[in-house]
N, C-alpha and C positions, 0 to 999 in steps of 0.2 A: 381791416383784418391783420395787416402786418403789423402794428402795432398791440392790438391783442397778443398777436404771437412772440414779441417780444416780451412782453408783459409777463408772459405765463414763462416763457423762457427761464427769467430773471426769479419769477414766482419758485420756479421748479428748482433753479441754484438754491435758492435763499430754502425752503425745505431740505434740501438735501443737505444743507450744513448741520441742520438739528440735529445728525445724526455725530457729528465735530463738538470734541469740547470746546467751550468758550473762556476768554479771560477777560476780563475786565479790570482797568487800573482807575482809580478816582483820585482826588487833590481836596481838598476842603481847608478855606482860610475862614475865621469866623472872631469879631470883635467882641461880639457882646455888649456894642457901642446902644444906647439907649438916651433921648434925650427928650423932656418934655418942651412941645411948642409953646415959646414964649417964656419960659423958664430958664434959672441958669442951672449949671449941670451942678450938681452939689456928688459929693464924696460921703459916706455914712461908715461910720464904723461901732457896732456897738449903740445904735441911740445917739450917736455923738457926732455932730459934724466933723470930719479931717480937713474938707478941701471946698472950698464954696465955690471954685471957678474951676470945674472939672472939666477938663477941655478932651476933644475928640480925641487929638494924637498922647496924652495922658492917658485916657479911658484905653485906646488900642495897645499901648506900650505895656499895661497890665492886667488886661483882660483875654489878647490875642490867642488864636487856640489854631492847631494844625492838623491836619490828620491825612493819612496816605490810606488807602485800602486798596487791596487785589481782593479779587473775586475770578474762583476758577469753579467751571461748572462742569459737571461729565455728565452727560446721560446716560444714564443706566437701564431705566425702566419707563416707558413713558404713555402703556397701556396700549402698544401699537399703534399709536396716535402718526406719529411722524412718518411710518411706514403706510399707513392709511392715505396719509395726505400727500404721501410720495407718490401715490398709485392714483389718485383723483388730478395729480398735477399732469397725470402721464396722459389720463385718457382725457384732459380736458387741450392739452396741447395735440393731440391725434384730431379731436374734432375741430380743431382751427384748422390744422394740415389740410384735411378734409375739407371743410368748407369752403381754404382758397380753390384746391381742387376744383369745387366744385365753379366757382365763380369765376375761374380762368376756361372752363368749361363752355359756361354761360355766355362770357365773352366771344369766342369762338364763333359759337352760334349763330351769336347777334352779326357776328364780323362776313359769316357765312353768307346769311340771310340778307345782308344788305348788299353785297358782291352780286349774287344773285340776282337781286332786283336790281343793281346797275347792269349787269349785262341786259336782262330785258329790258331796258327804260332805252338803253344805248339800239338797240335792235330797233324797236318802237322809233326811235326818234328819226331812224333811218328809214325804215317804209312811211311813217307818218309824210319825211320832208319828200318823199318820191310822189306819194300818195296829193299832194300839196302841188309841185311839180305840173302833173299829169290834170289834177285839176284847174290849176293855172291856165293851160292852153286849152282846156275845152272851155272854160270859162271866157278865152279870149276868139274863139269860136262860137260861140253862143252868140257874143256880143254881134259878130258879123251877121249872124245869122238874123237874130233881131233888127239888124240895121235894113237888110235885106228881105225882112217881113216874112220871112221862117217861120219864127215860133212869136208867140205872141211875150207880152211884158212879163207876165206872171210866170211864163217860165224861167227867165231867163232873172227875175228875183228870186225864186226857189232857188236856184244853180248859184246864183250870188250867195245867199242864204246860208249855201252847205259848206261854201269855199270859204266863209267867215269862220263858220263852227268850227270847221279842222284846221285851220288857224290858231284859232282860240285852247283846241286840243294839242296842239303842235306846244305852243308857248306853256301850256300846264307839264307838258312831257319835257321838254327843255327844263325849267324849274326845277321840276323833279329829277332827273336829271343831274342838275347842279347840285343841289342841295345832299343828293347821296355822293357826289364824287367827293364835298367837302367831307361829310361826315365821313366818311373813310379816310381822310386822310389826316380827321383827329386822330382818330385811332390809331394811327402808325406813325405820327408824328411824334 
């Protein structure tokens, strides 16, 4: 986009000069050197040969031709052409304006939205690790219990079972987690 807008910037000078006379100055050097491939240069005056070995720096020394020109141009009249495209230059630099507008907008958003979901992920990962915690010791309470023929096996692999899961949910939250504190800190990097 910043680019575009440069673009059109430079677009929008370069119209507005249309409305500036222009001058142009030129130079033209010109021999009139002519030579057939494989031939020698011959001289002709009249049907009649002058010169049989007409060489380049001969040919140039009298045939050489100069010319200077200026060129000034004013606009006068140009069917409101340059005014037209003055006015397309205007509104097409408003809708770049615009657009970044809008895409620093956009940015924003996204910058929002993801702050957002690290704070939740950060909350989460805080009850998840209590939740883990608190699991841990019934789980090592279980064990006694089944050592002590409390509860039988199968409970005491369900109770194993869950304490894997939320594990397993812990390390996905952590991840996540990471993964949003870096991206954030592209963004503002």
């Amino acid at each position: 986009i910043n680019l575009s807008r440069l673009k059109e910037y430079k677009n929008h000078k370069i119209i507005k000069s249309n409305f500036l006379p222009k001058i142009s100055l030129g130079y033209n050097f010109n021999s009139f050197y002519s030579h057939v491939l494989g031939e020698n240069d011959i001289l002709y005056s009249g049907g009649e040969i002058i010169d049989d070995n007409y060489t380049f720096i001969e040919q140039l020394k009298n045939n050489k031709n100069h010319y200077i020109s200026l060129n000034l141009t004013i606009p006068v009249f140009s069917q409101f052409q340059n005014r037209r495209d003055l006015e397309i230059s205007k509104i097409e630099i408003e809708k770049l304006n615009n657009n970044l507008l809008e895409q620093k907008v956009d940015i924003k958003n996204i910058i929002n939205k993801f702050q957002i979901d690290l704070e939740t992920s950060l909350q989460e990962l805080k009850s998840e690790k209590k939740y883990i915690e608190v699991l841990e010791e019934l789980l090592e309470i279980n064990k006694e219990k089944y050592k002590l023929g409390i509860i039988p096996l199968y409970e005491l692999e369900r109770f194993s079972y869950e304490y894997e899961n939320e594990k397993s949910v812990f390390l996905q939250t952590k991840i996540k987690t990471f993964y949003l504190i870096n991206y954030l800190k592209i963004f503002f990097s």
